[in-house]
C-alpha positions as CSV (number, residue, x, y, z in Angstrom):
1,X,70.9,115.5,100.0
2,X,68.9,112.9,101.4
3,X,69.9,110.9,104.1
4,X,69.3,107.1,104.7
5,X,69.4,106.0,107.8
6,X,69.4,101.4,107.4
7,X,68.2,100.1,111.1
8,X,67.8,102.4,114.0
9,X,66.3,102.3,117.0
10,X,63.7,105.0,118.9
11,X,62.7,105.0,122.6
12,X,58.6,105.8,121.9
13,X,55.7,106.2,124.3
14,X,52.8,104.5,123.7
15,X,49.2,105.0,125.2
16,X,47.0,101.9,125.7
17,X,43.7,102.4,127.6
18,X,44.5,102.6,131.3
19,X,47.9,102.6,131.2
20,X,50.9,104.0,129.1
21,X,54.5,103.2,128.2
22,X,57.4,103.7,126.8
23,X,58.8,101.0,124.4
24,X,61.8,100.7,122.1
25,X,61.4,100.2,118.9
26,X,63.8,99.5,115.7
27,X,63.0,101.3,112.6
28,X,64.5,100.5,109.2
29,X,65.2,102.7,106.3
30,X,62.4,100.9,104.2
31,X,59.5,102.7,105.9
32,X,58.6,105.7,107.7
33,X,58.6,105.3,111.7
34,X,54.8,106.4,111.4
35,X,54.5,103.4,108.6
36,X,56.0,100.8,110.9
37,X,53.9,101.8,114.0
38,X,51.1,101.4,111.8
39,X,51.7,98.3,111.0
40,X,52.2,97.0,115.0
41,X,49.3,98.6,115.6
42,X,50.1,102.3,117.2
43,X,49.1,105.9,115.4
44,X,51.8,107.7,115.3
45,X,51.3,111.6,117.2
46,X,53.8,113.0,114.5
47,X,55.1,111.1,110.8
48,X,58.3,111.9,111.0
49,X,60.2,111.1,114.0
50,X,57.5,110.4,116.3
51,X,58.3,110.3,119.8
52,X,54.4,109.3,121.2
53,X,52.0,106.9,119.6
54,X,48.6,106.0,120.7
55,X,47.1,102.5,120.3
56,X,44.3,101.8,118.0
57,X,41.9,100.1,120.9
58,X,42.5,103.5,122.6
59,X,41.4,105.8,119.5
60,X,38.0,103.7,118.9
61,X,37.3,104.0,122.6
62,X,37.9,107.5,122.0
63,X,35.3,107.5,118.7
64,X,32.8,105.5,120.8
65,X,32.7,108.8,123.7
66,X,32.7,111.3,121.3
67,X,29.8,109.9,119.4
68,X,27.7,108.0,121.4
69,X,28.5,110.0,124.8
70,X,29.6,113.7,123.3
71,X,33.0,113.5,125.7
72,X,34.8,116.3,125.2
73,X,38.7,115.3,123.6
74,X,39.8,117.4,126.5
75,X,37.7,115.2,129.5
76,X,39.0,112.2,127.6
77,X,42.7,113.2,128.0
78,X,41.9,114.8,131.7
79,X,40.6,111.1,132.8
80,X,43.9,109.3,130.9
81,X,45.9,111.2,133.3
């Protein structure tokens, strides 16, 4: 049995470059929590119930270092912390 949840709402934290947050956020049973965040502009870290999202800007800054600089992923997270 499936069940449908209508309008919700979920506490999420989301990483921008420099700083991070955590942001509530409602959700409707017409898309997927990943979907929505998508849509505002975050990557969800999971599709279903996702309790961490990252920002797009941060992502393409994290593109740019791995191709242009060869940063490790793991220096990248090291210096967001």
């Amino acid at each position: 049995m499936n069940i449908i949840r209508l309008n919700f709402y979920a506490t999420i934290t989301i990483l921008h470059v420099g700083t991070q947050r955590r942001v509530q956020f409602q959700f409707c049973g017409c898309f997927s929590e990943a979907e929505i965040l998508i849509k505002l502009g975050y990557f969800a870290a999971t599709p279903q119930r996702p309790q961490l999202a990252f920002q797009f800007q941060l992502l393409d800054l994290l593109e740019a270092l791995l191709l242009e600089c060869q940063v490790s992923v793991k220096d990248f997270t090291a210096a967001l912390d």
